[in-house]
C-alpha positions as CSV (number, residue, x, y, z in Angstrom):
1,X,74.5,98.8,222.9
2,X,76.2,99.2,219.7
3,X,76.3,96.4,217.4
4,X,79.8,95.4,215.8
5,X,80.1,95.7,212.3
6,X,82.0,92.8,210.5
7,X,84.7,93.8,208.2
8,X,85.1,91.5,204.7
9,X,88.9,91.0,204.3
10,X,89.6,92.3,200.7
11,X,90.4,88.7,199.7
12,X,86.8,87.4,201.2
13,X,84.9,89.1,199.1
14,X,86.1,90.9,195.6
15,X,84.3,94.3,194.7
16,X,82.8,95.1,191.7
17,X,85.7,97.7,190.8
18,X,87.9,95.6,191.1
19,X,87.5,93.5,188.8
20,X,87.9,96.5,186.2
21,X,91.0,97.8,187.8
22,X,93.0,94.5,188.0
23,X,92.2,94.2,183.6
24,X,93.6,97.9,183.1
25,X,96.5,97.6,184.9
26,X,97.1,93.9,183.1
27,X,96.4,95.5,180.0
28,X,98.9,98.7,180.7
29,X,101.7,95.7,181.9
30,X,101.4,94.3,178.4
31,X,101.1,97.0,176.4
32,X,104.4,98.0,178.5
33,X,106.1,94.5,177.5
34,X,105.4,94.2,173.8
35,X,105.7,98.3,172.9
36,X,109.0,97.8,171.6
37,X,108.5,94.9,169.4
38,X,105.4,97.1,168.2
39,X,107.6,100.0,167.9
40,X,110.4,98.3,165.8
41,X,108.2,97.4,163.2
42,X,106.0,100.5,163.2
43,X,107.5,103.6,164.6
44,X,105.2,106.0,164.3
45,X,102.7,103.9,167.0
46,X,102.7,105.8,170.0
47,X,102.4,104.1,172.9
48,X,99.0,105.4,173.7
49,X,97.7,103.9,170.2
50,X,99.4,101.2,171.2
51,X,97.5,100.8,174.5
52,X,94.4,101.8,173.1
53,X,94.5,98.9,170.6
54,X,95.1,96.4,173.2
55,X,92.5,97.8,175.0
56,X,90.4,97.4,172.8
57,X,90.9,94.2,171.2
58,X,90.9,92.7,175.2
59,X,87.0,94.4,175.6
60,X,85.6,92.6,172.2
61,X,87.5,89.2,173.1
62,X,85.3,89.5,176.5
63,X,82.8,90.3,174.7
64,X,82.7,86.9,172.3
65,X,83.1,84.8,175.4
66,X,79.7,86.7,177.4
């Protein structure tokens, strides 16, 4: 006899990957809110600088707090 397998709901248990995705796309969402401000003040950023800086400042705040 085959033995069920028990499926973890998605919200039961969180993956590893997760974790990663969700700060990316949080980090893309703000870069998408505060490029124009950015922009207006220096407009030769592109908006990949842009994200890039966020980016990076986000992974050495984590840093300081682990």
């Amino acid at each position: 006899m085959k033995r069920r397998m028990q499926h973890d709901q998605p919200h039961e248990r969180e993956q590893p990957g997760n974790e990663q995705v969700l700060m990316e796309v949080q980090s893309f969402l703000q870069a998408l809110a505060s490029y124009p401000e950015r922009f207006a003040k220096e407009p030769t950023i592109s908006f990949e600088q842009h994200l890039s800086n966020l980016v990076a400042s986000s992974q050495s705040e984590l840093r300081r707090r682990n």
